[in-house]
C-alpha positions in Angstrom: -41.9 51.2 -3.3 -45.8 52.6 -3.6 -47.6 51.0 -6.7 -44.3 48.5 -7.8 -44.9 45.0 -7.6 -43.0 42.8 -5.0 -39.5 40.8 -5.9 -40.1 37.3 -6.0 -38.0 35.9 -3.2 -36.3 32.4 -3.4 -38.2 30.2 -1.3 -41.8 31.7 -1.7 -42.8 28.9 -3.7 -43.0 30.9 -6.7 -39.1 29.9 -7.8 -38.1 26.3 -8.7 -38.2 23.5 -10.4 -42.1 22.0 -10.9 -42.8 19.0 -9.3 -42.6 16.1 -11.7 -43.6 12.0 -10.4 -44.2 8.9 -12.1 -46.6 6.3 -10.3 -44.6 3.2 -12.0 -47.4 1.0 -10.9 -45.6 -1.5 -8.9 -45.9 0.3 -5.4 -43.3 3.1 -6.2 -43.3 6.2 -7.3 -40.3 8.3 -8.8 -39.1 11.8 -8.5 -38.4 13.1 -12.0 -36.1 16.2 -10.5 -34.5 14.1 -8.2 -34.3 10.4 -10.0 -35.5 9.5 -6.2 -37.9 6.0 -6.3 -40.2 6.0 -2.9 -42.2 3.6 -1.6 -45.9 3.6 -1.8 -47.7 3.1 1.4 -51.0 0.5 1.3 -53.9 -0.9 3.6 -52.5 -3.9 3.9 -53.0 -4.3 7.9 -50.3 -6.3 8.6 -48.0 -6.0 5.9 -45.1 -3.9 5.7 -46.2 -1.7 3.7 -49.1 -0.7 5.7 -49.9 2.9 5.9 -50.1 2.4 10.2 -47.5 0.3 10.9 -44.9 1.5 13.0 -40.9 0.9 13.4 -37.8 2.3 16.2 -34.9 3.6 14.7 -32.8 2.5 17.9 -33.5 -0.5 20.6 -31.7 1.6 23.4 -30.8 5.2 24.4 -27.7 3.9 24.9 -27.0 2.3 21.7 -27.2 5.2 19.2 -24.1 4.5 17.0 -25.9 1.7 15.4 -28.9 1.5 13.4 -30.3 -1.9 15.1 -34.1 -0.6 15.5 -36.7 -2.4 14.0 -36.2 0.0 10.8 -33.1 -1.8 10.1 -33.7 -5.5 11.7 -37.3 -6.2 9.9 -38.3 -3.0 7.8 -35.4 -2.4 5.3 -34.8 -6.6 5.5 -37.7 -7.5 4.1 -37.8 -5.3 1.3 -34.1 -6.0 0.4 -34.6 -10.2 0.4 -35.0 -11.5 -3.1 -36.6 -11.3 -5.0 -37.2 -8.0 -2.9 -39.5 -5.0 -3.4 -40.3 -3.7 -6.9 -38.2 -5.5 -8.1 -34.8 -3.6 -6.3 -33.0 -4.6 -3.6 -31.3 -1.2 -2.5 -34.1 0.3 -0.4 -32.8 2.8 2.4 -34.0 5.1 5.2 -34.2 8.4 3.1 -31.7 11.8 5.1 -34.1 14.4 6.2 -33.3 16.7 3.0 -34.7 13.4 0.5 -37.9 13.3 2.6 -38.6 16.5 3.1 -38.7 16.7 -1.0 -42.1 15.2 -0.8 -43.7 16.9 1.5 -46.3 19.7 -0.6 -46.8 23.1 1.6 -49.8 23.4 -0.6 -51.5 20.4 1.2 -52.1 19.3 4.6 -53.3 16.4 6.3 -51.2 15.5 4.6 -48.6 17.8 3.1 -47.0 15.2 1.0 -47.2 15.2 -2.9 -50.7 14.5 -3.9 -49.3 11.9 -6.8 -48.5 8.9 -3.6 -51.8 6.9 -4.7 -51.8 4.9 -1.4 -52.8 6.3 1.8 -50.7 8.5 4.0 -51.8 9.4 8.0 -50.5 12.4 8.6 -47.8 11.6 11.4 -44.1 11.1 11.9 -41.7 9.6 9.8 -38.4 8.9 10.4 -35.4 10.1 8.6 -32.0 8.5 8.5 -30.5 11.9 9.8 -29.2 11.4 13.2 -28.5 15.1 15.1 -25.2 15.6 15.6 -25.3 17.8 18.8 -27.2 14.8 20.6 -27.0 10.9 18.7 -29.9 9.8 21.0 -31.8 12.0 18.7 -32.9 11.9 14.8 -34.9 14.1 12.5 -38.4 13.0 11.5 -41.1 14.9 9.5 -44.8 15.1 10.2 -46.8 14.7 7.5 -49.5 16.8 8.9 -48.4 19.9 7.8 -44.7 19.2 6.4 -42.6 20.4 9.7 -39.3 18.8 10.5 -38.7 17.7 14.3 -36.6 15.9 16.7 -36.9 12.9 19.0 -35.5 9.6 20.5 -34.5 6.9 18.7 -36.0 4.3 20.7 -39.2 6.1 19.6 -41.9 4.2 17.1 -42.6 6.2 14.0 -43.6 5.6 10.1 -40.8 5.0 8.0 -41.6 5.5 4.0 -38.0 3.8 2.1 -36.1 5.3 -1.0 -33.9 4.0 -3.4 -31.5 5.6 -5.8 -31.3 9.7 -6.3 -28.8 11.8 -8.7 
């Protein structure tokens, strides 16, 4: 193979479709390859959108078959109550393959797509993926550097919501 250029292998970053987003301006932004709307995270402090603020995915380790963290009693709630957020009121926990189609390997701290205006700590988010082998557990990403992980679901993390897809 002396003096021949390497194949480009699928998955080297080099293959693909290219990213495409819209900042729509009203605290979303959408995935034009995927049709995927995300929520934009903010400084508000308090507010639900804030960039710091944590939520559990489960109340108990021994209540896993049921979403009743405080993703799914004040989180998802309060942006599906009309007139609700952006104007839609079908905001979801995105699966671990939706969120990990933000995260950019050419960034870090953090690896998510540099068109999210609003601030992002690099950290965990949750996913709605719970792993199969052990439902105490579900998949979350770390923003730091885009790596996909396990833990608890009594555990506090940063949730970012979705809404519609292809």
């Amino acid at each position: 193979m002396l003096g021949r250029a390497p194949a480009v292998l699928p998955g080297d970053g080099l293959t693909g479709p290219i990213l495409s987003y819209t900042n729509n301006g009203d605290g979303t932004v959408t995935d034009n390859n995927t049709g995927l709307m995300w929520e934009v995270k903010d400084n508000s402090v308090t507010g639900i959108h804030d960039k710091a603020r944590t939520f559990t995915w489960s109340t108990s380790i021994g209540n896993t078959k049921d979403p009743n963290g405080t993703i799914f009693t004040d989180f998802l709630p309060t942006l599906n109550t009309p007139p609700c957020f952006a104007g839609h009121c079908d905001w979801r926990l995105p699966n671990v393959k939706e969120l990990l189609s933000i995260v950019d390997y050419s960034r870090y701290d953090p690896s998510i797509a540099g068109v999210f205006p609003g601030p992002t700590i690099s950290n965990a988010y949750w996913s709605s993926t719970a792993y199969i082998a052990n439902p105490v557990l579900a998949y979350y990403i770390n923003f730091y550097g885009g790596d996909v992980n396990l833990n608890g679901k009594v555990t506090s993390y940063r949730v970012r919501a979705v809404r519609g897809g292809r």
